[in-house]
C-alpha positions in Angstrom: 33.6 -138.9 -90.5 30.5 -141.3 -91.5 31.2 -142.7 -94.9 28.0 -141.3 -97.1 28.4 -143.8 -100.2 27.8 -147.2 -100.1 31.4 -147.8 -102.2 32.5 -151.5 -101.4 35.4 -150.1 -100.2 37.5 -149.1 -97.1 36.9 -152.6 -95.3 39.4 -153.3 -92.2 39.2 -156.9 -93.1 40.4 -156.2 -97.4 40.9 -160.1 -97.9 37.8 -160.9 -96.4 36.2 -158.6 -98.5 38.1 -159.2 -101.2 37.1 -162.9 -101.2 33.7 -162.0 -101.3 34.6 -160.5 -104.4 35.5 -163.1 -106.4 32.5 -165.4 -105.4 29.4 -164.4 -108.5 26.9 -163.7 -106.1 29.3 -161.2 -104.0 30.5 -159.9 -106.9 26.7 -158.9 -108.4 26.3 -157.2 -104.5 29.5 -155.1 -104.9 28.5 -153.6 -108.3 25.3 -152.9 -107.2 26.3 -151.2 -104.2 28.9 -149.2 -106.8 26.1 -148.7 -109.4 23.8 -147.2 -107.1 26.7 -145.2 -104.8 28.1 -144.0 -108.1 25.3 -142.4 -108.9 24.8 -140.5 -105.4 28.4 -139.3 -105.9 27.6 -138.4 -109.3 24.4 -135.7 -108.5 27.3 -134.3 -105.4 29.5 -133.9 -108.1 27.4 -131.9 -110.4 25.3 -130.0 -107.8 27.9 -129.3 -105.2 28.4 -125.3 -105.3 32.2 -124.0 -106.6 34.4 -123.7 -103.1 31.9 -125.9 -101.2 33.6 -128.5 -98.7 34.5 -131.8 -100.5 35.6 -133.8 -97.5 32.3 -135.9 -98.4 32.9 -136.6 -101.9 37.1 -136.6 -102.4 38.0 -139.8 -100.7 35.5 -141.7 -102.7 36.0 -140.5 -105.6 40.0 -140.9 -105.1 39.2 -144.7 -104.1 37.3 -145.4 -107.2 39.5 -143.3 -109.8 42.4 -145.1 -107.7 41.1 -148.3 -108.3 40.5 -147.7 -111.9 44.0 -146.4 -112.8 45.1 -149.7 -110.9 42.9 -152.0 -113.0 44.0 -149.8 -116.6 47.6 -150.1 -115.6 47.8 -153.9 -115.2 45.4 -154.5 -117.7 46.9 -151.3 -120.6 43.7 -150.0 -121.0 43.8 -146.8 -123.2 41.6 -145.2 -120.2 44.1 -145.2 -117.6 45.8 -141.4 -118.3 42.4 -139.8 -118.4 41.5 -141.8 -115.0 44.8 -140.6 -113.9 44.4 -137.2 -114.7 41.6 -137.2 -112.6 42.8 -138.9 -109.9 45.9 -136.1 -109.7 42.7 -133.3 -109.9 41.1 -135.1 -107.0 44.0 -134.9 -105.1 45.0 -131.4 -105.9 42.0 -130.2 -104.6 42.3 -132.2 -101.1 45.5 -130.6 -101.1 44.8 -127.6 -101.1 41.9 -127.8 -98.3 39.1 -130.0 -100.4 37.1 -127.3 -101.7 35.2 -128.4 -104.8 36.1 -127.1 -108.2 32.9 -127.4 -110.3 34.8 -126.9 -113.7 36.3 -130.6 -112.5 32.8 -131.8 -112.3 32.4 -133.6 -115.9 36.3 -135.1 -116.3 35.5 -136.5 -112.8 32.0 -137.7 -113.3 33.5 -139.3 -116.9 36.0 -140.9 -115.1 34.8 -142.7 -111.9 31.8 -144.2 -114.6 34.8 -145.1 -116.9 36.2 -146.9 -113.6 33.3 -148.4 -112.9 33.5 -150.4 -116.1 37.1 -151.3 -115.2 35.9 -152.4 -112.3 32.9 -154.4 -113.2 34.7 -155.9 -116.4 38.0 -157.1 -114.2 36.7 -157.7 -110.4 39.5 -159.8 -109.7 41.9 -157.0 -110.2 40.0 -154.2 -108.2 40.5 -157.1 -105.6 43.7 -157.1 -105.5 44.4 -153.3 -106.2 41.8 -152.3 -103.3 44.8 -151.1 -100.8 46.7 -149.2 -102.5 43.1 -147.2 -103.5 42.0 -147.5 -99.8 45.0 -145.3 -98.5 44.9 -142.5 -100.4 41.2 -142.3 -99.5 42.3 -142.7 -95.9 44.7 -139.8 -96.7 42.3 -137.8 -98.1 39.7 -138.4 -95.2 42.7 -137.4 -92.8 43.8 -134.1 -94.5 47.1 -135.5 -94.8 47.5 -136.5 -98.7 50.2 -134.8 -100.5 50.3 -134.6 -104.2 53.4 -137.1 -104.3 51.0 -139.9 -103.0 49.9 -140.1 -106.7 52.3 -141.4 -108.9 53.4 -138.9 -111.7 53.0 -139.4 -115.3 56.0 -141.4 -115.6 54.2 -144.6 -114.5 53.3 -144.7 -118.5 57.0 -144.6 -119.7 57.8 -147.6 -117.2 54.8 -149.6 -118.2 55.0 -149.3 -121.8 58.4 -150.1 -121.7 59.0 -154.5 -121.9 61.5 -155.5 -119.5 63.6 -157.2 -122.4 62.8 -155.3 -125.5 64.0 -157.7 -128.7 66.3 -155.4 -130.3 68.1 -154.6 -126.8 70.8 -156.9 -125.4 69.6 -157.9 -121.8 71.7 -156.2 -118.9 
């Protein structure tokens, strides 16, 4: 299936891309390409018709809310359990056949713009995250994500917990 975004994402060549990145000049190109993609995805979002075939619009947004939750996690940003609740809605619905659910339409849109700012604000991570992001998208694309290719809720508990907390004797 043609990719219909312009998303810098999805490249077979990640480090190469990647590099590109973290050079100024590459990095202004990616977010422009994501600024201007974003917006595309966004008007699908909103106009696309309740039960309509997502195929289109699901792997995109499940790279870019995949990227965010990355970036969130490794930086604890307070945004990271809204992008993820999103994320497991995106995925839920390419489960079960990627038909659209317009009542998702807002959280999503709110999210992927709230993981563009992670992205533009910490490049170097969304370099580094891009693969993780890149398969479910793949997966999604496929029709063979399963639910359990999200990570559950408890990805919180493990993160907010130190490795050596002070009043804990280390094991």
């Amino acid at each position: 299936m043609p990719r219909r975004h312009n998303l810098p994402r999805r490249s077979r060549k990640p480090n190469a891309e990647a590099h590109g990145m973290m050079h100024p000049i590459g990095r202004s190109i990616a977010i422009a390409r994501m600024r201007a993609s974003l917006r595309t995805m966004q008007l699908h979002l909103h106009l696309m018709p309740d039960g309509a075939d997502a195929r289109h619009v699901l792997p995109d947004a499940a790279w870019l809310l995949g990227l965010g939750c990355e970036i969130a996690l490794a930086h604890h940003a307070p945004d990271g359990r809204v992008l993820h609740g999103a994320l497991r809605g995106v995925a839920q619905m390419a489960v079960q056949g990627c038909r659209w659910q317009s009542q998702q339409a807002l959280a999503i849109d709110q999210a992927v713009q709230r993981s563009q700012a992670l992205f533009e604000a910490h490049t170097e991570t969304a370099c580094m995250a891009q693969e993780g992001a890149r398969r479910l998208a793949d997966a999604i694309e496929q029709g063979t994500v399963r639910m359990s290719d999200v990570a559950g809720a408890e990805i919180y508990r493990e993160a907010a917990i130190p490795k050596h907390h002070p009043h804990q004797t280390p094991a």
